[in-house]
C-alpha positions as CSV (number, residue, x, y, z in Angstrom):
1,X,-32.6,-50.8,-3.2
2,X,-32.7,-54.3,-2.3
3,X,-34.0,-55.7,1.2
4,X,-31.1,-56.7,2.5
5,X,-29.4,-52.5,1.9
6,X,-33.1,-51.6,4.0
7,X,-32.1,-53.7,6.7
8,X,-28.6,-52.6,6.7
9,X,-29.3,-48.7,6.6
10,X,-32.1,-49.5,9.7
11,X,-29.3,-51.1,12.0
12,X,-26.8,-47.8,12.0
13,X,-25.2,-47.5,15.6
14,X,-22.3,-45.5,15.3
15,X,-22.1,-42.4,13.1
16,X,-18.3,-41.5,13.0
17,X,-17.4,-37.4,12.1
18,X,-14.1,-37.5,10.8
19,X,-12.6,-34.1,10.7
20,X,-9.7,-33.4,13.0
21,X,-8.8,-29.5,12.7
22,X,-7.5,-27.3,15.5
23,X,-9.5,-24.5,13.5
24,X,-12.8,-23.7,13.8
25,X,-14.9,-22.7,10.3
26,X,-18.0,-23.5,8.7
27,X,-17.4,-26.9,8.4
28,X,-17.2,-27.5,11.8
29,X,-19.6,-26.0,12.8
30,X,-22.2,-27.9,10.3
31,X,-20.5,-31.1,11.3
32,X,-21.1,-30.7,14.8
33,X,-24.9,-29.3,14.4
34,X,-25.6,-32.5,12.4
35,X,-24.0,-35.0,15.1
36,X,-26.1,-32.4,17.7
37,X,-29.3,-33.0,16.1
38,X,-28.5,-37.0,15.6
39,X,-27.5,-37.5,19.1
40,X,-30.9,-35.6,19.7
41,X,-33.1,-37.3,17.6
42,X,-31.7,-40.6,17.3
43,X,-30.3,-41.4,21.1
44,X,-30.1,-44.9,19.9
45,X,-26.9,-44.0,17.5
46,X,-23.6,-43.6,19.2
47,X,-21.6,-40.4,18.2
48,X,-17.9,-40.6,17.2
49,X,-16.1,-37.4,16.9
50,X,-12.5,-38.2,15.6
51,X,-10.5,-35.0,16.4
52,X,-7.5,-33.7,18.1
53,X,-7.5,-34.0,21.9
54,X,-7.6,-30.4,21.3
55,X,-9.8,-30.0,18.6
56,X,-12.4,-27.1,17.6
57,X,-15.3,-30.0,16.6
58,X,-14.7,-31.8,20.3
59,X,-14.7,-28.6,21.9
60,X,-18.0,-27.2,20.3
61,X,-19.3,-30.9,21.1
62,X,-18.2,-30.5,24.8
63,X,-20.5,-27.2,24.9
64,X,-23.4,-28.8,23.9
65,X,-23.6,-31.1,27.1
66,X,-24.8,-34.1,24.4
67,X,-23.3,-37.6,24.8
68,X,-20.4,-38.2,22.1
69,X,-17.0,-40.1,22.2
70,X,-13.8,-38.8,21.6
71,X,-11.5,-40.7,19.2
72,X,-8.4,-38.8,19.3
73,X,-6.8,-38.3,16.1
74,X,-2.8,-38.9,16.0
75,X,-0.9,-38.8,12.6
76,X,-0.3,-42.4,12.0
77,X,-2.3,-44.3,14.5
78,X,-5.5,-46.0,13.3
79,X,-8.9,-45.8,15.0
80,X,-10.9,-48.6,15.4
81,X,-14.6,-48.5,13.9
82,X,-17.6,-50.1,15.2
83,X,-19.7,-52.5,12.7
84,X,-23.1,-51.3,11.9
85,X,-21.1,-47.4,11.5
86,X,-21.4,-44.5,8.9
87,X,-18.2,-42.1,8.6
88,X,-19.2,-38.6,7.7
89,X,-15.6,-37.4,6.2
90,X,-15.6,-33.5,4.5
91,X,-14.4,-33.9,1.2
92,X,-12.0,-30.8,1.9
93,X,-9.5,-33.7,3.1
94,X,-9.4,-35.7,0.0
95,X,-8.3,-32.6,-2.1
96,X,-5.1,-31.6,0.4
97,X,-3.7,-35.4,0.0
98,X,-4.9,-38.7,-1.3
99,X,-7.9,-39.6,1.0
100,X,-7.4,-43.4,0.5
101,X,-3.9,-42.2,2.2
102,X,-6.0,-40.4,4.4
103,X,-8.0,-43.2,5.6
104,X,-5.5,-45.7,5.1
105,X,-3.6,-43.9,7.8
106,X,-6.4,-43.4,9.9
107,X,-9.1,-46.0,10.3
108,X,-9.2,-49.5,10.9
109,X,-12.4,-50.3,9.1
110,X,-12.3,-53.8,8.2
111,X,-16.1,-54.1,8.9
112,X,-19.6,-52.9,6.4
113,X,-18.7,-49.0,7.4
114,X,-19.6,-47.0,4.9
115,X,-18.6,-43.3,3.8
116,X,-20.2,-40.5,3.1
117,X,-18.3,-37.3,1.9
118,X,-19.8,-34.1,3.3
119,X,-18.9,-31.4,0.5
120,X,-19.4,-27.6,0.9
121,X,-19.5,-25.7,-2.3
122,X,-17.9,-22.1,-1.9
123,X,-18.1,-21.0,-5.4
């Protein structure tokens, strides 16, 4: 890994969870004990839930009295994202469409955000 990736991965600032569902399950649920523990350990890193205004991940979040931000998911508007940022997406939503669609449709990214895909095996 070259110096300059180092440096990048030590500035993260904004960790964006990307799953909007109004059901709850146990990808939710893992979701919102990793941004729990992030917001715990790393106070430093601004949490991004991108979810209904309704949604099961915001309302476990709300529960947990631990600072996030709500970026409200609507079908066909785009949500801004921060430089420095990480978006956590479950690969569950790449399978039920095309997730370049996907993420065409919902973020404006046109910074060094990167993606990670969050799988859960059930097999």
């Amino acid at each position: 890994m070259s110096t300059n990736t180092v440096a990048k991965l030590n500035k993260i600032e904004h960790i964006y969870f990307l799953n909007p569902t109004k059901n709850i399950g146990g990808n939710e649920i893992a979701f919102a004990n990793v941004a729990k523990e992030l917001s715990q350990s790393h106070p430093e890193i601004a949490i991004h839930i991108i979810d209904y205004k309704d949604g099961k991940m915001k309302e476990v979040m709300e529960k947990s009295d631990l600072p996030f931000t709500l970026e409200q998911y609507k079908k066909h508007t785009k949500i801004d994202t921060q430089e420095n940022s990480i978006i956590l997406l479950s690969s569950h939503l790449y399978r039920m469409l095309p997730y370049n669609e996907f993420l065409n449709e919902t973020l404006n990214s046109n910074n060094d955000a990167r993606l990670l895909l969050w799988n859960i095996d059930c097999t």
